[in-house]
N, C-alpha and C positions, 0 to 999 in steps of 0.2 A: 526428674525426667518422667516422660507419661510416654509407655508406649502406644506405638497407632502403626496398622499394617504390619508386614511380617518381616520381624527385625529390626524395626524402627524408631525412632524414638523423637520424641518433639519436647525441647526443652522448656520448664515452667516458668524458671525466671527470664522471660524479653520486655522488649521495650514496650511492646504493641498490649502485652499485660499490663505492664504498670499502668501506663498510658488509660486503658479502658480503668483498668481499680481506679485508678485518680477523679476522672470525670465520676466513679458513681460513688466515691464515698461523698464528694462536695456535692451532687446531688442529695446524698442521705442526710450528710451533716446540715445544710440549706436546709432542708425539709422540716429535722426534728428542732434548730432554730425557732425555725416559723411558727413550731406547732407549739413551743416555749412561750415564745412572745405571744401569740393569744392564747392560750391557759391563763397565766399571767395577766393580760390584762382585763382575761373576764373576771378573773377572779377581784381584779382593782377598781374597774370601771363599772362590775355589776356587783356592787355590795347588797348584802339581805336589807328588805325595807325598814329594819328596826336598828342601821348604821347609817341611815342619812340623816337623820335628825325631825326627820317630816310626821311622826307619830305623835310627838306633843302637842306641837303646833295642829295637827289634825282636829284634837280633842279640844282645845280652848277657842279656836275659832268655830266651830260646829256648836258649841253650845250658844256661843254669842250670836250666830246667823238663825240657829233656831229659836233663839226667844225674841226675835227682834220681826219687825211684818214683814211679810209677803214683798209688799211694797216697797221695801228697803232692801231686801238682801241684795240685789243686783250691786247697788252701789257702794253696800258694806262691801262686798266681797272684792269688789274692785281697788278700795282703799285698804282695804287688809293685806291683799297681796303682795309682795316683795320681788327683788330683784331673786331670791332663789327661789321662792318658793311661789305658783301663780296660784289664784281659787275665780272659781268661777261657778255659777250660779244658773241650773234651768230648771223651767220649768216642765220640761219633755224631755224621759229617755232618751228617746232617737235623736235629738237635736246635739246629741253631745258626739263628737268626733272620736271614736274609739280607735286605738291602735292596732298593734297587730298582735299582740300577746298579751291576753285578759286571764286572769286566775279570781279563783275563788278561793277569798283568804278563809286559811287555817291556821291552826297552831296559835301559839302565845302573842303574837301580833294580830291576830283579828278578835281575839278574846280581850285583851285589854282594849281592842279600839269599841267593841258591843259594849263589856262593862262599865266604862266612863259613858256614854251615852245614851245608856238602859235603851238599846235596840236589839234584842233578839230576836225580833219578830220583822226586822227591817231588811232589805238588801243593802250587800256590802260587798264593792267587787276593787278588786286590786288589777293595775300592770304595770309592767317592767318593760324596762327600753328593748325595740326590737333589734340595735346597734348600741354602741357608741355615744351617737351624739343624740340617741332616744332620750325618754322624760322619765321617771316612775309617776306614778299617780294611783289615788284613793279616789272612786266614788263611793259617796254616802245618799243614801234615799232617804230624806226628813219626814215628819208625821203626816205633812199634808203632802205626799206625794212627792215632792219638785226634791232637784237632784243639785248635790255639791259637788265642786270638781278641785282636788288638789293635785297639782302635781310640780316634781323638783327638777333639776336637770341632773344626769347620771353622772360622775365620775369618768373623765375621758384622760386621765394622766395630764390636766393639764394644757392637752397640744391640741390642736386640729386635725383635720384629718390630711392636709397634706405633709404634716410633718409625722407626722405616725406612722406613712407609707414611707415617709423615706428611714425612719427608724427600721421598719421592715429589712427597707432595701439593705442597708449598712450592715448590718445584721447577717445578710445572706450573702453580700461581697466579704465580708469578713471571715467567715466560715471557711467560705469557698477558697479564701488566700488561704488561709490556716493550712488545711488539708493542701492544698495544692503545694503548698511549700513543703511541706513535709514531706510528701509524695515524691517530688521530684528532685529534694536533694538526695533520694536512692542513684536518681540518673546521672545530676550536676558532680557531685562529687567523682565517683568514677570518670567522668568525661575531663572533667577540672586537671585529673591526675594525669589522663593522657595526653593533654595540650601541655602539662606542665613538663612530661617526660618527654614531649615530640621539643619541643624546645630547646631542651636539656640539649640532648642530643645533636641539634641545629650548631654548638656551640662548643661542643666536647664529643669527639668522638669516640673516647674511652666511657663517656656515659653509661651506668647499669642500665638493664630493661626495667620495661616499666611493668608493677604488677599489676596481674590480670586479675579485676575485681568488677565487681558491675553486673547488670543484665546480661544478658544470652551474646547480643550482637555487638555491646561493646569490650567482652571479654576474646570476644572472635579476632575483633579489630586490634585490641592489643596484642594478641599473640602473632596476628600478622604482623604488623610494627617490631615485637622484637625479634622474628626471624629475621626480617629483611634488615632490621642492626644488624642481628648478628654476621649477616652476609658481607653488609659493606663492612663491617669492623676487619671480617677476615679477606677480604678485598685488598681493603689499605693495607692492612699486614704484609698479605704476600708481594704486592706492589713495591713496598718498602725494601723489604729484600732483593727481591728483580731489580729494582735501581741500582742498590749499592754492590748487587755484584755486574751488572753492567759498566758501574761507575767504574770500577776498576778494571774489566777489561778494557776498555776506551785509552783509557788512559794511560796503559803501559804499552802499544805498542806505538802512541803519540811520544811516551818516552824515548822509546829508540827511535824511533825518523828523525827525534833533534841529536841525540847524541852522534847518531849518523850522518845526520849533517853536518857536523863540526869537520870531518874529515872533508868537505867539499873548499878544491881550492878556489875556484870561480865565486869571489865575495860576493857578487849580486846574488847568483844563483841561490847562494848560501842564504842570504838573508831574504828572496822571495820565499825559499822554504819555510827559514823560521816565522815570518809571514804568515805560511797559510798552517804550522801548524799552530801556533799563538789563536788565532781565528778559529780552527776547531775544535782548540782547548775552550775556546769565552762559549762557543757553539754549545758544547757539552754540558759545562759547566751551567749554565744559564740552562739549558735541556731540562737538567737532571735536579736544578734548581725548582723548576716550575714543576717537573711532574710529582716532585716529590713535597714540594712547600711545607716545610715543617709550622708554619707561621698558622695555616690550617688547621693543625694539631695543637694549637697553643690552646691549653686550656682559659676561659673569659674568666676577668676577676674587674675586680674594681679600680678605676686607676684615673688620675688630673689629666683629662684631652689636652686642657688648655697648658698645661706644662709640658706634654710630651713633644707639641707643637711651637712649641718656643724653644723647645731644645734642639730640635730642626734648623730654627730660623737662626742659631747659636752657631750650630755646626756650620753651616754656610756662611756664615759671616768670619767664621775662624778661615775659613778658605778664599776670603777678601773677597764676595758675593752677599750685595747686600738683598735682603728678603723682607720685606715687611709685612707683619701679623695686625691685624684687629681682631677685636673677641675679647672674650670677658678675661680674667685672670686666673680665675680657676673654674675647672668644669669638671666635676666626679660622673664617670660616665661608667657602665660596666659591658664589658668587652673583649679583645684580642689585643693588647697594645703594642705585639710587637706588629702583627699585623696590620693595624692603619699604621705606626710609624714606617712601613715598609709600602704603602699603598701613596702613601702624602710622598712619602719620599719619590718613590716611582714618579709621581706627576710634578713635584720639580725639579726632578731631573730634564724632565722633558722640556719645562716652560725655560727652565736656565739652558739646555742646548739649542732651543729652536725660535726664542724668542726674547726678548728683553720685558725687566723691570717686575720680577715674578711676585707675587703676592699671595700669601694663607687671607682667609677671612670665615672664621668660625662663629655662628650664627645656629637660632634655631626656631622653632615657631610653636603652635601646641603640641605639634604629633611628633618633627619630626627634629634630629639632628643637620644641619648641614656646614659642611664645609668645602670651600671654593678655592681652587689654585688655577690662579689665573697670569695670564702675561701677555705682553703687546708682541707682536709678531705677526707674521703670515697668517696664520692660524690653518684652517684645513678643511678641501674643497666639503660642500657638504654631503656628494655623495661615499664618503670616505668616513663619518665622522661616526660610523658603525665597524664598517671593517679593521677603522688601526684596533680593536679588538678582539680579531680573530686570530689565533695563533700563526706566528711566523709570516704576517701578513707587515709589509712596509713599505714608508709613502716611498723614501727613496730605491731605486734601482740597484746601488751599491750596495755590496756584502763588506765595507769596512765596519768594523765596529765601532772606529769612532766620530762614526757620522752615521749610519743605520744601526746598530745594533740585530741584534736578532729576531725581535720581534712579536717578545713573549713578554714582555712589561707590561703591557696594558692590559695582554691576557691575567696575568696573575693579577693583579691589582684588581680588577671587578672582580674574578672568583672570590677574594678573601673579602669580597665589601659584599658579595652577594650571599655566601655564608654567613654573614654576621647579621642577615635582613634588611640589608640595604640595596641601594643603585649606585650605580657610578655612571653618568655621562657626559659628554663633550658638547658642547657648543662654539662659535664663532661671537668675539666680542663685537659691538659695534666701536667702530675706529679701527680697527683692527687688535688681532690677538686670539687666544683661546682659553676659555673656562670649562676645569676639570671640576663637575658638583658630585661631592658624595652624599647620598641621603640614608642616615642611618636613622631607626628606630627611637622613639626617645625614649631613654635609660636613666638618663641624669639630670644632673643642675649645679644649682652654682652652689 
């Protein structure tokens, strides 16, 4: 931490730090690259003129073009010449094409090239490529004047000059990955952990927090994230409690209104009571079911979708309702299993009370899960096919339960499908009927 202003402080490790370090070290890194690869290949490509081979051949052909006429060297020098090595013949200085980088040899390479050809009193000029794909060359000044011209091609690694550039390029996008990678698993890592803990969480709601590591603003973020756990974790807590001591006050003075009704001698009377309190008890019960959904709470493991849904389609057929399944055999899926068992179940109950011939059809595609319960029936007006999802909301008018229910089935069923990162909605078959599609996340396989 670096103080600024009075009392203040601005922390060293953030994002917008790293962020700038990154761009300049792969700038630096790019840079001292580039400045590698040519070092390197001047050092390859400009070898001293006593590594290319061109000083022997200088001396053997210079002695043969000087003893031979005037009149001749032109065409000697033309038939001497080779695919590396060119010579060429004037009779004028000036007439000869100079480059851009002429030296005056010295050292052991112009001493051996005077003493083989007993010229010390001659001109003798040397140059070297002003690139790459430059020449080296010797000129020699013969007894009468007129001028030799050797010269070889440099050493270029080989390539051209377009593939040399793009050796450059590769070079500095590599670099550049390097360090960038480096760099920024400071930030992915950290970030990785907090998607992993936000998940976690999504799934289990006894989940630990997640530790705060990382830059400035993603250490911030986490420590926000595990207050606000720790808020709902103590949320659900006291919620849980508030239910079950509601549960039981509810219930014990519904105990005595039935015991109290036994003494009623008016039989109907008697049995429209136990009527309405039978109905307040599923009211409750179902109430206290929803707000407290233990299924929520089920910690996700690993479990055969496609077996828990045949065990469905089991149960129903033991109760002489027959259900038919397509889908694979087996499907390891990871999740809440009592939760869709309690979600599929929910929606056929609905398709087996309100419509005929109900069907599972468990299916997936690359992303996602889905599964389909579907049945022929009426199905449900379309501006409707939102609201049977709002709590205590029902198509029919009556309060019997065995033909409305209360109206929280469909409520719970997407909360527990919408915690596990899915959807749940309803559609209108054509021919008639209605399909319940859950889409969950893909986890598994076969």
């Amino acid at each position: 931490m670096t103080r600024f202003g009075a009392g203040r402080y601005r922390p060293r490790d953030t994002v917008a730090r790293w962020i700038a370090l990154t761009v300049l070290m792969a700038m630096l890194t790019a840079l001292a690259f580039n400045a590698l690869f040519v070092k390197l290949a001047g050092v390859w490509a400009y070898p001293p003129l006593s590594e290319t081979g061109l000083l022997e051949k200088i001396i053997s052909i210079s002695r043969v073009l000087e003893a031979s006429e005037s009149r001749q060297r032109g065409r000697l020098a033309a038939v001497v010449s080779e695919p590396d090595i060119l010579v060429a013949w004037y009779t004028d200085y000036h007439d000869i094409v100079l480059p851009k980088i002429v030296k005056t040899p010295h050292g052991e390479e112009a001493q051996a090239i005077r003493r083989a050809l007993n010229m010390s009193n001659r001109r003798l000029e040397t140059y070297e490529p002003a690139d790459s794909d430059g020449r080296y060359g010797v000129l020699i000044q013969l007894t009468d004047g007129t001028w030799l011209e050797f010269s070889t091609a440099s050493r270029s690694w080989g390539l051209d000059e377009g593939p040399r550039r793009l050796i450059v390029i590769v070079l500095v996008l590599l670099s550049t990955a390097v360090v960038t990678l480096i760099a920024t698993r400071r930030l992915a890592r950290p970030l990785q952990q907090f998607a992993q803990g936000a998940r976690r969480f999504g799934v289990d709601f006894r989940a630990p927090p997640v530790e705060p590591v990382g830059p400035h603003e993603i250490r911030q973020a986490i420590l926000a994230f595990n207050a606000m756990q720790a808020q709902l974790q103590h949320f659900i807590k006291d919620r849980t409690q508030m239910l079950a001591a509601i549960s039981h006050d509810l219930r014990t003075p519904l105990t005595r209104m039935r015991l109290r009704g036994e003494f009623i001698e008016d039989e109907e009377q008697q049995q429209r009571l136990f009527r309405d309190v039978d109905e307040m008890q599923a009211m409750i019960n179902s109430a206290l079911e929803f707000f407290r959904d233990d299924a929520r709470l089920e910690e996700a493991t690993s479990f055969d979708l496609a077996e828990l849904l045949q065990t469905l389609v089991d149960d129903y057929r033991d109760l002489g309702i027959e259900v038919d399944f397509a889908g694979p055999s087996r499907w390891v899926y990871f999740g809440r299993p009592l939760g869709l068992k309690r979600v599929v179940g929910n929606l056929l109950d609905n398709a087996i009370k309100y419509g005929s011939e109900p069907s599972i059809v468990l299916e997936s595609d690359s992303e996602r899960l889905l599964i389909r319960v579907q049945d022929r029936g009426p199905g449900i007006a379309a501006d409707c096919l939102e609201r049977v999802f709002e709590a205590f909301f029902r198509l029919e008018s009556s309060r019997n339960k065995s033909t409305g229910g209360v109206g929280l089935g469909l409520s719970a069923a997407r909360a527990i499908v919408l915690e596990q990162g899915g959807t749940l909605t309803l559609s209108n078959r054509a021919g008639g009927g209605l399909v319940a599609l859950v889409l969950l996340p893909f986890q598994g396989g076969l």
